[in-house]
N, C-alpha and C positions, 0 to 999 in steps of 0.2 A: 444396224451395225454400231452406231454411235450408243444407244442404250447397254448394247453387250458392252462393249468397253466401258462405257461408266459401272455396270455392275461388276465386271470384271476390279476395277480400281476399287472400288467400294467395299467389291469382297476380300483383296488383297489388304487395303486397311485393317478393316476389322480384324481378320486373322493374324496379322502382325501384331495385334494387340496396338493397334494408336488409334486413341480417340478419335472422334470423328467431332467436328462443332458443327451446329449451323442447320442448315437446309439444303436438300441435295436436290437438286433439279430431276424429276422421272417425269420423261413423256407431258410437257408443259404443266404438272402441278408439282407443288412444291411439297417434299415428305421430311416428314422429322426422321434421325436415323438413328438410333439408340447410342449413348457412349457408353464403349464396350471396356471394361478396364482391366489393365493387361494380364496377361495368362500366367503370371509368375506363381511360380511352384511354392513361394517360402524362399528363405536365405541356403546361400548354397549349402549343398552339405560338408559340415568338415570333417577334411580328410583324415581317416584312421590312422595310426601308423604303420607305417611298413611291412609287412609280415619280416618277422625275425628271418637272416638267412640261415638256410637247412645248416646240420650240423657236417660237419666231415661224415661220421657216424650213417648220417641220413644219404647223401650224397652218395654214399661207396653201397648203398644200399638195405644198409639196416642188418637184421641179426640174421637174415636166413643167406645172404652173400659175404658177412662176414665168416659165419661159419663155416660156408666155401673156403673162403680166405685160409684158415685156420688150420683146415684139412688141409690146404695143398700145401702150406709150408709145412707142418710135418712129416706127410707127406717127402715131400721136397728135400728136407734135412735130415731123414731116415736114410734116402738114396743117392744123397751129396757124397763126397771122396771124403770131405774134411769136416762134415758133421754125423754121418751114420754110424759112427764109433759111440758115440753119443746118444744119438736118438733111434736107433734100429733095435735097441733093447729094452725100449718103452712099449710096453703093450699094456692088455688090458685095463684092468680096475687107473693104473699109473699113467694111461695115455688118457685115457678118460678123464681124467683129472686132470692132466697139462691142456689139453683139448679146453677145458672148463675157464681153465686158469689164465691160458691166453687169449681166451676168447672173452674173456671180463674185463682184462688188461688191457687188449686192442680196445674194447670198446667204450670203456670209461675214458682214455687219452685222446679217441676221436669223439669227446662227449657225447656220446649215448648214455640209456636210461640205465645201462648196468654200474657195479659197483663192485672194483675187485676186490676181494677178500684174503686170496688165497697166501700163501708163502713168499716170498721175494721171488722174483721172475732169474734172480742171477744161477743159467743156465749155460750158460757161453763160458767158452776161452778167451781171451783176445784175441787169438788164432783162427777162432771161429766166426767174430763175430760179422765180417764182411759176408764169409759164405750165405751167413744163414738171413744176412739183406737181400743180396740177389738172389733166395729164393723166395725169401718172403715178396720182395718185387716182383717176380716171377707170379705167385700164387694169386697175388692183386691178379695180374696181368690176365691170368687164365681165366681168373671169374666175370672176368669182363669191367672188372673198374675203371673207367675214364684215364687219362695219363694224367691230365690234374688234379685228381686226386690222390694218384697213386704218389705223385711228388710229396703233395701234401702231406701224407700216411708218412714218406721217408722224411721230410721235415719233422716229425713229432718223434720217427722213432731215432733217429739219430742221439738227441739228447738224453735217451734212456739208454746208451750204450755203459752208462756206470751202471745204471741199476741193473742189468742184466749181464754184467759178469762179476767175479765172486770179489768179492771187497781186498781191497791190497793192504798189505799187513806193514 
């Protein structure tokens, strides 16, 4: 019993990686016990940086949930009381294109990889332009957007309430 415990301790040294000195008593002769020098890897590794945090863009889901997005507010604003005067007589080739237009515009102001090109976005009344928040909130809401993002989305677009109605004279 007392040799197991000695090897026991013995082997618990070594594996800790601490030297051993000397001569270790086994079974009345005396053995040399190799010094074992410690198990380190190298210096620690340094840490990378942080991964960037996702973008809004990324977070509400990238371009195939935006374009959810997209759809349900026109959608949305075609069958409002106080925008369908407006937008219920956007079809084809011209909804296609607002479709395009706001879908570049969301996505560049929640920094995504697009890049809007198209015409000024100023589409709105100022009579309008509440309606067509809470459907736009709405349309987040429907595609399943998080509520902190969807805050998020109404913080960015708030400040675009001049560029999307028509310039005051």
């Amino acid at each position: 019993m007392r040799n197991l415990l000695r090897t026991l301790s013995v082997l618990t040294l070594v594996l800790s990686g601490t030297a051993l000195l000397g001569p270790v008593a086994c079974g009345g002769k005396t053995a040399k016990v190799p010094v074992m020098e410690s198990l380190d890897a190298g210096p620690e590794p340094v840490d990378a940086e942080p991964p960037a945090p996702k973008t809004l863009y990324e977070r509400v889901g990238g371009a195939e949930k935006l374009s959810a997005v997209v759809d349900g507010t026109l959608k949305g604003a075609a069958a409002h009381p106080k925008l369908k005067k407006s937008f219920a007589k956007i079809t084809g080739p011209k909804l296609e294109t607002l479709k395009k237009d706001l879908n570049d515009f969301l996505c560049e102001q929640m920094k995504g990889t697009c890049k809007y090109e198209g015409k000024d976005m100023r589409i709105l009344t100022e009579a309008q332009w509440e309606p067509f928040v809470e459907v736009f909130v709405k349309a987040l809401s429907d595609a399943g957007v998080g509520e902190a993002e969807r805050d998020e989305a109404l913080t960015l677009l708030t400040p675009l309430h001049d560029e999307m109605l028509p310039k005051k004279k």
